[in-house]
C-alpha positions as CSV (number, residue, x, y, z in Angstrom):
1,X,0.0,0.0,0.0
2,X,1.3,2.9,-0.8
3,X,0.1,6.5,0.7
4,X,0.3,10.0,-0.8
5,X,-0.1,12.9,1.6
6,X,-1.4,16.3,0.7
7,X,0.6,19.0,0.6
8,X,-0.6,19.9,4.2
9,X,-0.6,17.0,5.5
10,X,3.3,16.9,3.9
11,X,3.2,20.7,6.2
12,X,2.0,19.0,8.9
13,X,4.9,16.7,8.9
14,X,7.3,18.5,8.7
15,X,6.4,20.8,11.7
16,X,6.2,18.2,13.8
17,X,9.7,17.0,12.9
18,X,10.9,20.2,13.5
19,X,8.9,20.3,16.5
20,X,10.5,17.2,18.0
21,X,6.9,15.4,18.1
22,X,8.3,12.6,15.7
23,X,11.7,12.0,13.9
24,X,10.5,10.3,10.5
25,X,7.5,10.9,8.5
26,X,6.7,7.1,8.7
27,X,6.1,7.2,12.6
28,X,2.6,9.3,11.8
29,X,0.9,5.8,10.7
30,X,2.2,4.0,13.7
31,X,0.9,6.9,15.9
32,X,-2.5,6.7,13.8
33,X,-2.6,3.0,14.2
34,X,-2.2,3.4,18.4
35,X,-5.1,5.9,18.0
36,X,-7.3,3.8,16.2
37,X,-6.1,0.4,18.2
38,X,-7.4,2.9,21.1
39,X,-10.3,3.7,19.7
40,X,-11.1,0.3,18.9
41,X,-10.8,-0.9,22.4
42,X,-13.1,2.2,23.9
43,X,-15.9,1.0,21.4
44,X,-15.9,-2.8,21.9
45,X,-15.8,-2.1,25.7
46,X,-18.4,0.4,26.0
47,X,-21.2,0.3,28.3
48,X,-24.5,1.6,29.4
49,X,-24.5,4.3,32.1
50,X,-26.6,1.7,34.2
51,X,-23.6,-1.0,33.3
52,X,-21.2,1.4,34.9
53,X,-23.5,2.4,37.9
54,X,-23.6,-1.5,38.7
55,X,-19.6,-1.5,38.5
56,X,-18.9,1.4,40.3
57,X,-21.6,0.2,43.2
58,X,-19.9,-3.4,42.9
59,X,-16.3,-1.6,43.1
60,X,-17.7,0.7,46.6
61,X,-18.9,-2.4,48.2
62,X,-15.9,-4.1,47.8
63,X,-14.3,-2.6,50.6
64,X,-14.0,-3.1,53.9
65,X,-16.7,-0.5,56.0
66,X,-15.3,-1.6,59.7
67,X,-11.8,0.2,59.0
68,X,-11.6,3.4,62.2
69,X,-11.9,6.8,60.8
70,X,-9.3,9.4,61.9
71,X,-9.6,11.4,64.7
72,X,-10.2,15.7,64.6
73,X,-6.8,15.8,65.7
74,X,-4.8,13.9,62.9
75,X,-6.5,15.2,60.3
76,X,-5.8,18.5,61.6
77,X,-3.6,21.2,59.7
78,X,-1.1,21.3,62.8
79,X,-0.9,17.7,62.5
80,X,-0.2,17.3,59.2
81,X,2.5,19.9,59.0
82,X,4.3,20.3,62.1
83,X,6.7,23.1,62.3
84,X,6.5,23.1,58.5
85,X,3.5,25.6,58.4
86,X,4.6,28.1,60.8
């Protein structure tokens, strides 16, 4: 296969060679490719917003409810800075 850019895409290019972005013009269709593997991937994993609720409850439940909450005093600023915030 072979492919034929457009003079802007050819513009393109070349900025972002002389930006740094890429070093050869050839690395723009691997870059593509990892954007459309991504896209891919999104698309075939894609769920309802009542698929994700059900995770995200699923994922909350999962942990433990009998760990002790902090006290007042260690969560206090003076506590967590020390001598650092005066």
């Amino acid at each position: 296969m072979t492919i034929t850019p457009t003079p802007e895409q050819e513009r393109t290019l070349a900025q972002a060679i002389e930006d740094g972005l890429i070093q050869r013009p050839e690395e723009v269709l691997d870059l593509g490719l990892d954007t459309l593997r991504s896209r891919l991937a999104t698309r075939r994993r894609s769920e309802t917003a009542e698929e994700w609720v059900a995770r995200f409850r699923a994922f909350v439940h999962s942990h433990s409810t009998s760990t002790p909450l902090l006290s007042d005093e260690a969560t206090s600023r003076e506590s967590i800075y020390d001598d650092r915030g005066r």
